[in-house]
N, C-alpha and C positions, 0 to 999 in steps of 0.2 A: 707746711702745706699738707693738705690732707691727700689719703691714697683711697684706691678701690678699695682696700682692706676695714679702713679706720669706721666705725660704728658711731650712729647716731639714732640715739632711741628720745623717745617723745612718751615722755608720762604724763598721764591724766587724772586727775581728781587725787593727788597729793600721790600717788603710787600707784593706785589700786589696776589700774590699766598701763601696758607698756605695745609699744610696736617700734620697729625696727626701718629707720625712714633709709630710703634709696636716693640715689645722686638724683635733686629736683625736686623732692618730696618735701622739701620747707623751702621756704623766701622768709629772710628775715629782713628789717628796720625798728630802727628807734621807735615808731609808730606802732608795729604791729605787724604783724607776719602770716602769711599762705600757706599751708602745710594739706598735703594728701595723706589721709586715713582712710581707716575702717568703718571708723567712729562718723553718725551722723545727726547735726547739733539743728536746735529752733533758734533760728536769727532771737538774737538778742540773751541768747544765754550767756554768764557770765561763769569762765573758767579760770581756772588754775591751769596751769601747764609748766614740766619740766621738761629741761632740753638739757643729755647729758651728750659730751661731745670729746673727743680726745685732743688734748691740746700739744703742738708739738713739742713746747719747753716745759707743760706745768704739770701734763699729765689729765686724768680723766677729771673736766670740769663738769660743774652741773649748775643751772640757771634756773629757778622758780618764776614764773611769767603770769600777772593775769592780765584777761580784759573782756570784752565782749564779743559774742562772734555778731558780724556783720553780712556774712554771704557763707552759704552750704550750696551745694550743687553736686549732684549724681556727677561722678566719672564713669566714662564706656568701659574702661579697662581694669581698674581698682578703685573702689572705695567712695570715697567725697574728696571732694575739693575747698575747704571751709577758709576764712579769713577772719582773720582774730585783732580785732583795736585793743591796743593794750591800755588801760586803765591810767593807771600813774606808776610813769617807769621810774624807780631809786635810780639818783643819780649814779649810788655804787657797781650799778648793774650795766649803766654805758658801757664802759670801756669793754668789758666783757662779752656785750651783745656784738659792740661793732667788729672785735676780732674773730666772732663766730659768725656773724656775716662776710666777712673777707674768705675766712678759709672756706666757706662754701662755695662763693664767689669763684674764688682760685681754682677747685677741681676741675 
């Protein structure tokens, strides 16, 4: 289970940009995932994204993600709001996504 302490940061365009996500700041699925940034995308761009997250048994995992963004939208209080279709997800990357979805889930 993940704590108030445990770190989830979101990289963009293979490193070159990092930020620091807070409890609510990403929704993940096998599909494709919500995330509130800084950063704001043209419907239909196609990105890269890393999701590095701490795992309770494995230690600091990290996830290379692409897809399309589908929706951007102004937040009142920080950043954007963007939603990202993932492209074609590696099956080897399931198992990994869905336990990073749980422990977000869990907080």
């Amino acid at each position: 289970m993940l704590t108030g302490n445990d770190t989830h940061l979101l990289y963009l365009d293979y490193g070159a940009d990092a930020q620091r996500c807070g409890l609510g700041d990403i929704d993940l699925s096998e599909r494709g995932m919500r995330f509130t940034s800084r950063w704001q995308f043209s419907i239909g761009t196609q990105l890269s994204v890393a999701l590095v997250h701490m795992h309770p048994r494995l230690g600091q995992c990290r996830m290379t993600l692409e897809g399309i963004v589908v929706w951007c939208e102004p937040k009142a209080d920080k950043g954007h709001e963007s939603t990202l279709l993932f492209l074609e997800l590696p099956d080897e990357l399931k198992p990994s996504l869905r336990e990073f979805s749980h422990q977000l889930a869990a907080v």
